[in-house]
C-alpha positions as CSV (number, residue, x, y, z in Angstrom):
1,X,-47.0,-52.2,15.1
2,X,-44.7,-53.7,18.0
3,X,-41.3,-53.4,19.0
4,X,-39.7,-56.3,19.9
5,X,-40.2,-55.9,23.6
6,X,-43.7,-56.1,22.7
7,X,-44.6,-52.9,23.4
8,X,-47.3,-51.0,21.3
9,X,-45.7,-48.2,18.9
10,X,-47.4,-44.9,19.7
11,X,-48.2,-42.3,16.6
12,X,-45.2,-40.0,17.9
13,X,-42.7,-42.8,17.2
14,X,-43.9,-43.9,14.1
15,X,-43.7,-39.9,12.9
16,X,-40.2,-39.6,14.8
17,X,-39.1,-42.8,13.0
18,X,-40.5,-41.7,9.7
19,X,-38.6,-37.8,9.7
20,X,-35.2,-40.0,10.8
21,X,-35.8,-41.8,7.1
22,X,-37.2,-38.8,5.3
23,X,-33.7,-37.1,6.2
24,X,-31.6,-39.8,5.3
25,X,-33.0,-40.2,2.0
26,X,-33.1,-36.5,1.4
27,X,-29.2,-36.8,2.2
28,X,-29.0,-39.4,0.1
29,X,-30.6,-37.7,-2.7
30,X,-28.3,-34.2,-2.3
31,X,-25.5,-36.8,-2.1
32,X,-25.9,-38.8,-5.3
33,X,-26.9,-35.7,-6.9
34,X,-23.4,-34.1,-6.0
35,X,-21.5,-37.8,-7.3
36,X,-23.7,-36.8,-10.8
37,X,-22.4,-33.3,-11.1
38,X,-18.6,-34.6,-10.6
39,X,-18.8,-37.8,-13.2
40,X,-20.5,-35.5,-16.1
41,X,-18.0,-33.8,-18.3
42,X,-18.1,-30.6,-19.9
43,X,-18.9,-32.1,-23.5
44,X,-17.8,-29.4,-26.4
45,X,-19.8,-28.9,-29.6
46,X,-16.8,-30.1,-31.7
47,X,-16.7,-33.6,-30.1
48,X,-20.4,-33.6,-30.4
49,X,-20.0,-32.9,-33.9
50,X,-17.5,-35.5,-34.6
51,X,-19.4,-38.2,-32.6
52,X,-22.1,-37.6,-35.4
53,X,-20.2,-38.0,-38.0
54,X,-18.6,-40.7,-36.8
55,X,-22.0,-42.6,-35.8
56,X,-22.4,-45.7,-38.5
57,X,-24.8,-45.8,-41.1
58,X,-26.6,-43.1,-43.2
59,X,-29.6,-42.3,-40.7
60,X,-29.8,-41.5,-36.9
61,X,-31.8,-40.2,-34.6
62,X,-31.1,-38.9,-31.1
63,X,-32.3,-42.7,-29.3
64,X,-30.3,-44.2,-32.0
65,X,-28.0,-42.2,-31.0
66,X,-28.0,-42.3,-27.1
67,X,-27.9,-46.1,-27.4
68,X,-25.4,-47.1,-29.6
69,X,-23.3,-44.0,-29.3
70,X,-20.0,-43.4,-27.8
71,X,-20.7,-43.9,-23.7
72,X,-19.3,-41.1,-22.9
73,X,-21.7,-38.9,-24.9
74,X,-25.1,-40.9,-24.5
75,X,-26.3,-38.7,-21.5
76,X,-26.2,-35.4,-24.1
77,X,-29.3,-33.5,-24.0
78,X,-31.9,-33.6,-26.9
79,X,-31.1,-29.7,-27.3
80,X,-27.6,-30.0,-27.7
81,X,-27.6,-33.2,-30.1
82,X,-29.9,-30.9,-32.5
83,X,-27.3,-28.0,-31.7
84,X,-24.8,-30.5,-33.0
85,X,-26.7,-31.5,-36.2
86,X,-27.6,-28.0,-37.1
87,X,-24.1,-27.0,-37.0
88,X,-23.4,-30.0,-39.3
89,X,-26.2,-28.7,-41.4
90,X,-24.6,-25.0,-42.1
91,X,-21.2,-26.8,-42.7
92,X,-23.1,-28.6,-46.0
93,X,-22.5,-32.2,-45.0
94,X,-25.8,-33.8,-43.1
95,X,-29.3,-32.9,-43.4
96,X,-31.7,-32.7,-40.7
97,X,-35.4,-33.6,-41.9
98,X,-38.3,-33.7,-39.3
99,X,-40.1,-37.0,-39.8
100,X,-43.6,-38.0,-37.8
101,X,-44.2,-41.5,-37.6
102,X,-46.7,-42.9,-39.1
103,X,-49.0,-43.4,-36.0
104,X,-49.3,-39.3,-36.0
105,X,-47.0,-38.7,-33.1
106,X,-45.1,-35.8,-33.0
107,X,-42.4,-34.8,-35.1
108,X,-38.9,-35.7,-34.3
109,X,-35.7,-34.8,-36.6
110,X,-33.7,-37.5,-38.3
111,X,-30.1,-36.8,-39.7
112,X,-29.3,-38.3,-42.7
113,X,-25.3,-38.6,-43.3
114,X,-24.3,-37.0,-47.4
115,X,-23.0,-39.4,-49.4
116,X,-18.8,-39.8,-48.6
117,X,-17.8,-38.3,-52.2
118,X,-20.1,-35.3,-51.7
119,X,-18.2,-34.3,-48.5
120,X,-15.1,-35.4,-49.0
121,X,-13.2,-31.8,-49.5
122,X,-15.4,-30.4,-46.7
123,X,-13.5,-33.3,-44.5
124,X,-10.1,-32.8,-45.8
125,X,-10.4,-29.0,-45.6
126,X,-12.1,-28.7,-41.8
127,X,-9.5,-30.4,-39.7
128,X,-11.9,-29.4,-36.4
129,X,-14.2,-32.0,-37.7
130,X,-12.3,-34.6,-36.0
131,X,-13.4,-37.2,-38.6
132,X,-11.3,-37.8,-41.6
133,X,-13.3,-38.2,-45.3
134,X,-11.8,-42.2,-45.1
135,X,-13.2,-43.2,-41.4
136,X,-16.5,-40.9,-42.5
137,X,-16.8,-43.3,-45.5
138,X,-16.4,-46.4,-44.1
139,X,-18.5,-45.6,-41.6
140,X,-21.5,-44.7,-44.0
141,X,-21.3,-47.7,-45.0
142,X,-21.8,-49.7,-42.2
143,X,-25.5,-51.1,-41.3
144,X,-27.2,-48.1,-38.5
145,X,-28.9,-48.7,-35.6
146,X,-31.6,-52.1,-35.5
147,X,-34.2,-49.1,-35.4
148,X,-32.9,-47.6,-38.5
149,X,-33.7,-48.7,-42.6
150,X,-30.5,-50.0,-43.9
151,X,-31.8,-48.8,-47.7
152,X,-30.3,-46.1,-49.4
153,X,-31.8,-43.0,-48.3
């Protein structure tokens, strides 16, 4: 390596040189890092929860969900997206079912929506749902995710 005066680069510059960028990208890093922190909002379980409900079709899975979801919400963790659907599960109105594809992968859980009629007076008596029983049944049936079966589950 030359500078441009034509003068051979020594081993000591080339390490100088190389600390001067190994700080700058570490600052970079810590910098980008901090940006991350301030732009990612606290995200509660209840508009978690009504995000699910709220996702169309009868069937999703967390990558259906991270993709075609609300922007806000597609950088949720796996952990709290199950959180979510469990806590949908106990209230009686989706199911989650762990389902291995059929290459013998591992397992991964699928929520399938209840039919509208079945949860209808869950919706109408849990206001912190967020999702009223008429916006919940018209988005049931609405095709899913391109990843999903549109046939009734």
């Amino acid at each position: 390596m030359f500078y441009k005066s034509g003068r051979r680069m020594h081993v000591f510059d080339v390490v100088v040189v190389s600390q001067y960028i190994y700080r700058f990208l570490e600052s970079v890093l810590k910098l980008s890092l901090f940006l991350l922190h301030l732009q990612t909002p606290y995200i509660s379980l209840q508009e978690l929860k009504s995000a699910l409900l709220k996702t169309p079709g009868r069937v999703s899975t967390y990558s259906s969900f991270t993709q075609s979801g609300p922007v806000s919400l597609r950088a949720i963790s796996k952990q709290d997206y199950l959180q979510a659907a469990l806590s949908l599960q106990e209230d009686n109105i989706l199911m989650v079912l762990n389902v291995t594809s059929q290459s013998g992968g591992q397992s991964r859980p699928v929520l399938v929506k209840k039919h509208p009629q079945e949860v209808h007076h869950i919706l109408e008596e849990r206001h912190d749902l967020l999702c009223p029983s008429n916006i919940y049944a018209k988005l049931f049936s609405l095709p899913g995710h391109l990843t999903m079966p549109d046939k009734d589950v």
